[in-house]
Backbone bond lengths (Angstrom), bond angles and torsions (degrees), N, CA, C in turn:
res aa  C-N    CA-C-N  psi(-1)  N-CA   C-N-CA  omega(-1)  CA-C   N-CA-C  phi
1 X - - - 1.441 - - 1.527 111.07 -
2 X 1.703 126.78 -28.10 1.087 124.70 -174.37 1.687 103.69 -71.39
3 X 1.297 124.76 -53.86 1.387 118.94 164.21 1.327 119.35 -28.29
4 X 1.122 112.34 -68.59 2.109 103.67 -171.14 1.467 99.12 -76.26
5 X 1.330 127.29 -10.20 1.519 107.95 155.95 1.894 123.81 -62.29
6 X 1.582 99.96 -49.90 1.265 108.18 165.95 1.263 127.19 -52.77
7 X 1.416 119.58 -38.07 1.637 141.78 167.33 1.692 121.86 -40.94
8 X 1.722 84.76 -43.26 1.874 110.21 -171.90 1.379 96.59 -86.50
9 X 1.332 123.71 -37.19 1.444 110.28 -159.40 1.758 103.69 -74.29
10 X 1.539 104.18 -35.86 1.640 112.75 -169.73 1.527 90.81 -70.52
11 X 1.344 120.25 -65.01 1.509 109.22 -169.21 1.677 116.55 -55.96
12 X 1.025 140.16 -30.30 1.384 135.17 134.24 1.532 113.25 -23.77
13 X 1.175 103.83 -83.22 1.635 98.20 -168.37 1.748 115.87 -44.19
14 X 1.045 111.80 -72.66 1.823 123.63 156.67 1.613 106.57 -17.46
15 X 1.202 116.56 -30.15 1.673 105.06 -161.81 1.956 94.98 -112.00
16 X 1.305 115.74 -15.67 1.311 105.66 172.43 1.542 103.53 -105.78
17 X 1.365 137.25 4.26 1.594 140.26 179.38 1.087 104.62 -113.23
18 X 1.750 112.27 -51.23 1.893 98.24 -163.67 1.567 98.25 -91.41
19 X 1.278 119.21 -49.75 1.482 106.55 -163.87 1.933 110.98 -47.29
20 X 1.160 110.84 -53.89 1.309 99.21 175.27 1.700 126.68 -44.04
21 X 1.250 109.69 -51.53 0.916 113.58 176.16 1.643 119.22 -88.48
22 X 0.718 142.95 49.50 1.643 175.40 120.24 1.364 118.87 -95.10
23 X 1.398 120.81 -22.59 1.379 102.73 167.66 1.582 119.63 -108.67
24 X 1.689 104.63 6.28 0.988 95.94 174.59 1.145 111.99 -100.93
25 X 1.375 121.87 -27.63 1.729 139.59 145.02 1.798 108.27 -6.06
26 X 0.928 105.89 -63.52 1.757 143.81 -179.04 1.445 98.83 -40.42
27 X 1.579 97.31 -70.07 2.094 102.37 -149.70 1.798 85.61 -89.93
28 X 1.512 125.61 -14.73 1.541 111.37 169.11 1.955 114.74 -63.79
29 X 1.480 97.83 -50.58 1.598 116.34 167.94 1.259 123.39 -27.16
30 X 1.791 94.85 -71.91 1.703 83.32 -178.01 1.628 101.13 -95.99
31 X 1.096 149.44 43.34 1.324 126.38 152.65 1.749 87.57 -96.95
32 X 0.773 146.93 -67.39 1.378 145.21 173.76 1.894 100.39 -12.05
33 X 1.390 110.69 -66.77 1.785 110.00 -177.34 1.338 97.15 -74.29
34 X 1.067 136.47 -22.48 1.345 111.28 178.93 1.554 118.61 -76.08
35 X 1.494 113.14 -29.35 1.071 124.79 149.13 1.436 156.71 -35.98
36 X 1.530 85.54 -43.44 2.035 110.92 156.37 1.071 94.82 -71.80
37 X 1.418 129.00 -57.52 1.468 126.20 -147.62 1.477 120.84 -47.55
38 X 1.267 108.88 -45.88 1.789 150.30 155.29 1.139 101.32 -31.21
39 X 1.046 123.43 -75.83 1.877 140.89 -152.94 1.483 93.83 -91.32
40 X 1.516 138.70 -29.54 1.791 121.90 160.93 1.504 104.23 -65.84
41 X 1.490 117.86 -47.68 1.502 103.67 -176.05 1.509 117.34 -71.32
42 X 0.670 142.01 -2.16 1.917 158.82 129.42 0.917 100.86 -29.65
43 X 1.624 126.53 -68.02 1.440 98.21 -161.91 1.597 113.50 -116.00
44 X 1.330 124.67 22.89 1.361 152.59 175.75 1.683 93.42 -76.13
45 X 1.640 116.92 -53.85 1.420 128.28 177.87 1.422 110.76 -70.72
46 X 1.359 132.83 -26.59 1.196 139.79 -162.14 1.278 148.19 101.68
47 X 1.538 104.26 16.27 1.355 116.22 -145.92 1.944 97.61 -136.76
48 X 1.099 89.46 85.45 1.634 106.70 165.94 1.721 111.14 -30.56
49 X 0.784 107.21 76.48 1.867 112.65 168.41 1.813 110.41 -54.18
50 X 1.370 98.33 128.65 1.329 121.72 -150.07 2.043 81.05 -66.61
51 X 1.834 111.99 175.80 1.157 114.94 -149.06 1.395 82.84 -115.34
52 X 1.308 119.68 146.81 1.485 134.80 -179.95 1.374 106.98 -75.19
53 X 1.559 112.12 108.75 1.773 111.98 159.78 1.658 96.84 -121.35
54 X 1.844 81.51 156.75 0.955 109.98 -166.65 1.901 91.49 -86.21
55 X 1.697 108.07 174.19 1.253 101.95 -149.17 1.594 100.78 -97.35
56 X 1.167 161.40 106.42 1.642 152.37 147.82 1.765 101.92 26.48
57 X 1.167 132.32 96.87 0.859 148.69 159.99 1.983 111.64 -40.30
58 X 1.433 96.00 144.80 1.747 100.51 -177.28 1.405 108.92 -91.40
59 X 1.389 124.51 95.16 1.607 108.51 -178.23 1.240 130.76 -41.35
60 X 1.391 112.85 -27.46 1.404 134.96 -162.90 1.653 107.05 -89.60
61 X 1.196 123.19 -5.59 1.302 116.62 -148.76 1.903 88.18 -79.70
62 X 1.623 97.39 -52.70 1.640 101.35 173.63 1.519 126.68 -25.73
63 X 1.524 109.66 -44.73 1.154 114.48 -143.89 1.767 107.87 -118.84
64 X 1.600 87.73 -4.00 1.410 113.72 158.27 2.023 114.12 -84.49
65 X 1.027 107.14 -42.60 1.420 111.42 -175.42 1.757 102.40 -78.04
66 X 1.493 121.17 -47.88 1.406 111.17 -177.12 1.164 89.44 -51.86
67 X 1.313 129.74 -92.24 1.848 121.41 -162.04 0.766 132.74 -16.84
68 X 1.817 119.31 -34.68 1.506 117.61 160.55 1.219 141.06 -54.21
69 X 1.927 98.13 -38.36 1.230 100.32 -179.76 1.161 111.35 -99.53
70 X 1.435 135.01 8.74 0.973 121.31 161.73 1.870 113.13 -85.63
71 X 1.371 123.02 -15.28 1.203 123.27 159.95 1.505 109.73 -60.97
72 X 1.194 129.07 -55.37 1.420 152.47 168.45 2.142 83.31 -26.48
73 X 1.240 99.77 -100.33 1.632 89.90 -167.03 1.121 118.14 -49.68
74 X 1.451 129.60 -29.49 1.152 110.68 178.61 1.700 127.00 -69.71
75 X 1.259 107.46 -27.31 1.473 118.48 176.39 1.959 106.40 -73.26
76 X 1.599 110.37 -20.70 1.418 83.24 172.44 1.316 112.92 -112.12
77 X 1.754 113.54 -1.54 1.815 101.29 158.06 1.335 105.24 -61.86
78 X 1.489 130.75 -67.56 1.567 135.75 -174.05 1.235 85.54 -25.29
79 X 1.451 133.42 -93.74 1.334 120.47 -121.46 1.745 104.16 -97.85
80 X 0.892 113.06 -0.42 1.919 113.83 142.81 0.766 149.83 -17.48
81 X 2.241 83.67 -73.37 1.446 119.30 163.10 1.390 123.22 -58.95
82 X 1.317 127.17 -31.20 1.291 127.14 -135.57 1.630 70.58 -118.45
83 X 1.412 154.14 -60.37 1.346 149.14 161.99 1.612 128.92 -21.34
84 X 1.658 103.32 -18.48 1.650 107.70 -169.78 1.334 75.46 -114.99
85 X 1.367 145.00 -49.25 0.925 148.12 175.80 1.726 129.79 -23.35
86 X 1.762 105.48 -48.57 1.119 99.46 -169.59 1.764 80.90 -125.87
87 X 1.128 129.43 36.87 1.452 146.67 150.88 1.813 99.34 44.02
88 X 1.499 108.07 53.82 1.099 105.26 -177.87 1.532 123.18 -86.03
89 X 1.294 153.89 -148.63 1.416 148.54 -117.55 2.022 75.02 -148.00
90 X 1.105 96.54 159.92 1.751 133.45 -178.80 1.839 94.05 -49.10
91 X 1.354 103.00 -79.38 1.844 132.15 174.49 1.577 100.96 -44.32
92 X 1.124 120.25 -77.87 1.566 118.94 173.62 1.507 136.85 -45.39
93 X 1.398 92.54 -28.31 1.532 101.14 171.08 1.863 124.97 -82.47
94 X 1.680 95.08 -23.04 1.566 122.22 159.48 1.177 94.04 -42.24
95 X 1.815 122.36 -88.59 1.247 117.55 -141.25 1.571 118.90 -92.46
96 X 1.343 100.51 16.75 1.639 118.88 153.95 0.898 142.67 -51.09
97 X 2.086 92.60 -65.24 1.168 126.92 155.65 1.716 119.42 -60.55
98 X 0.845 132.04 -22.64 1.305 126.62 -178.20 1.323 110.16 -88.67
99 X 1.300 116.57 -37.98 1.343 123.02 -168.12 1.816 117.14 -83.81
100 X 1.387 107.76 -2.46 1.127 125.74 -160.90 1.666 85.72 -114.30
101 X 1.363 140.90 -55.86 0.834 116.69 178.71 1.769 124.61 -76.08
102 X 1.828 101.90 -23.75 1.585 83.99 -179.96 1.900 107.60 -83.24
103 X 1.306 109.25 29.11 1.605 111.13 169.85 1.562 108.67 -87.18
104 X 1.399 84.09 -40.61 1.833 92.85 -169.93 1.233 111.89 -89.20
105 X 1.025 128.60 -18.27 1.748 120.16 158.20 1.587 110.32 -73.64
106 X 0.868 115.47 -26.05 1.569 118.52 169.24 1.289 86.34 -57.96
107 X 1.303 129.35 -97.64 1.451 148.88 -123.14 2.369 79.78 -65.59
108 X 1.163 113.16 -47.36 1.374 104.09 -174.56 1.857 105.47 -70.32
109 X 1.491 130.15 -21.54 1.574 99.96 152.47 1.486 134.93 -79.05
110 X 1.277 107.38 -18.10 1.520 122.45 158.06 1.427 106.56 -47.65
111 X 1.147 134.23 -50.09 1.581 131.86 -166.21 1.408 111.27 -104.41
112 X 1.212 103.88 10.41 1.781 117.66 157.42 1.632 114.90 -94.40
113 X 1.207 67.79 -44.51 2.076 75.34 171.29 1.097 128.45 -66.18
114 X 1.589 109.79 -30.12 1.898 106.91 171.26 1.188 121.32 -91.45
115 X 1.947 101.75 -7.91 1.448 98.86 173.65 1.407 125.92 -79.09
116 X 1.846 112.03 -14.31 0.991 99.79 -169.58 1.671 99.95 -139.03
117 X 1.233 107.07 17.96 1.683 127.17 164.53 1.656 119.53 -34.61
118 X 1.179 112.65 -33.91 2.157 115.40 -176.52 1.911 89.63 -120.94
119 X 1.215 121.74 26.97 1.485 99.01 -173.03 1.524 104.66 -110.05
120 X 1.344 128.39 154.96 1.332 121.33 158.32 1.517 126.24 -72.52
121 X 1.641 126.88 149.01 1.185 100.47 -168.44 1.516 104.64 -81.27
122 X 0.926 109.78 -14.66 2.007 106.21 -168.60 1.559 114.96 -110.56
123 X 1.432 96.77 -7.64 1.925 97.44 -176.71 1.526 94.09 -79.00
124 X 1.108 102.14 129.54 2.009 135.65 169.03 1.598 107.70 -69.84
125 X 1.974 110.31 -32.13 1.578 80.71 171.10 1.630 121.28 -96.87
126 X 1.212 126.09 27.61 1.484 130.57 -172.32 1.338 99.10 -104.04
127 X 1.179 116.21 94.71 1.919 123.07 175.04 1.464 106.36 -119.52
């Protein structure tokens, strides 16, 4: 019995580590050949297939995401504090905590928005 325990535990592990990652191995693979495949018959026909760029980057995206997470911690130190604080119940201290942080991620896209409310997203001189 200790064998097909050992048997179960490896085939478990293998089936929640490798299969995923073997099948994602897989659908990365061939979109990649399917990809050449495309771009040889392009130019097999004659027709120079245009050159892969990458896309103009969002300046803002950075400085959009820190704010979040810094709303993010700040809404669950605040409401932590204020949870040990008034030494409330298991359940109550849940929706403290939750409510305290989805305030402050609010309040941190609000202060993304005025920071970057009159700006262009791609002009380099709007800082």
């Amino acid at each position: 019995m200790d064998t097909l325990t050992g048997l179960t535990s490896i085939v478990a592990v293998l089936s929640a580590v490798a299969l995923p990652i073997g099948l994602s191995m897989y659908i990365v693979l061939r979109s990649i050949s399917t990809k050449h495949k495309e771009r040889m018959e392009l130019i097999r026909q004659g027709i120079i297939p245009p050159e892969q760029t990458k896309p103009t980057p969002n300046k803002y995206r950075s400085l959009r995401n820190g704010i979040l997470c810094i709303g993010i911690a700040l809404g669950l130190i605040i409401s932590l504090v204020i949870s040990y604080m008034m030494n409330l119940g298991e359940d109550q201290a849940f929706w403290v905590v939750s409510s305290g942080i989805l305030l402050f991620l609010g309040l941190g896209y609000v202060v993304f928005y005025l920071l970057v409310k009159g700006k262009k997203e791609f002009d380099d001189d709007a800082e």
